[in-house]
C-alpha angles and dihedrals in degrees: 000000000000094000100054088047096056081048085053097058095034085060091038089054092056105048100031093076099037085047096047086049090051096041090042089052094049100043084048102055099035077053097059090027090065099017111040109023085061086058101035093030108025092115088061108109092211131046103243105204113228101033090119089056093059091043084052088055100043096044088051091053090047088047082051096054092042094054087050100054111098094240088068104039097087087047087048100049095047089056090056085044089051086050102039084060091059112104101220097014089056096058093056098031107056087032085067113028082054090051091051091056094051095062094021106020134077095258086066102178104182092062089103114073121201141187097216113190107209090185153344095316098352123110141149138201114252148150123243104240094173135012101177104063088173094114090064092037103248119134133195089020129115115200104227122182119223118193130212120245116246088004132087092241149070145169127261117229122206093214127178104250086241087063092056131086120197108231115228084204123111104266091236091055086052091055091044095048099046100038093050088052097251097307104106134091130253143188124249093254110250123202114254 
């Protein structure tokens, strides 16, 4: 019974965070859609499908530049304190949130592109997340991220630096190349 239940929230885990996005998206959209276009487009003579959609859109990026604004970053921050408090909340909120940062934020992680060799003839494309293991009392380890191909997901690996190759490749075309198994394309890397 255990094990299913660990099944269970790992799948849970899995699905909760790409299902809230995609619920939060829709009901976002079907609620400007019918709430707010009647106020903003109402004089409008024809319905124009996807309006919502761009008032989604626009409404996110205003909510974007409102977050960011140094009057609301101590609201902002006590409502991630307030959720990051929260037992089950926390896990999935904080997991993501700090998953997210890493490809969108400021504290982008998978900018560092590695070849990691995990034994004699065996390596795997990956990105550096941490070079300084110390707070967790690990030393001579880097914590490099190796994604799956065709899955939003990966494994971390603790490698000796030695066991690690810097990529002169663009960190997007990494992540293309390893997450679509080695078939796509990419471009020769040029120096920024």
């Amino acid at each position: 019974m255990k094990t299913v239940l660990n099944y269970f929230l790992r799948g849970l885990l899995f699905i909760f965070p790409l299902y809230a996005t995609i619920f939060v998206i829709v009901f976002l959209v079907n609620w400007l859609d019918s709430a707010v276009n009647p106020i903003l487009f109402g004089w409008l003579p024809i319905q124009i499908p996807g309006l919502g959609l761009i008032t989604s859109f626009i409404f996110i990026a205003l909510l974007g530049f409102i977050i960011s604004t140094a009057l609301t970053r101590p609201l902002v921050n006590y409502f991630e304190t307030i959720l990051s408090r929260i037992p089950f909340i926390k896990i999935i909120y904080t997991a993501f949130k700090d998953f997210s940062e890493a490809f969108l934020g400021d504290k982008k992680k998978f900018n560092k592109p590695v070849l990691v060799t995990l034994a004699d003839g065996l390596d795997r494309i990956g990105f550096i997340t941490e070079r300084d293991l110390s707070i967790l009392n690990i030393e001579n380890r880097v914590a490099v991220y190796c994604p799956h191909s065709y899955n939003f997901s990966g494994n971390l690996f603790l490698v000796e630096p030695e066991r690690v190759q810097i990529l002169k490749i663009d960190p997007a075309d990494a992540m293309k190349f390893a997450v679509s198994a080695g078939v796509t394309q990419i471009e020769p890397f040029k120096s920024k």
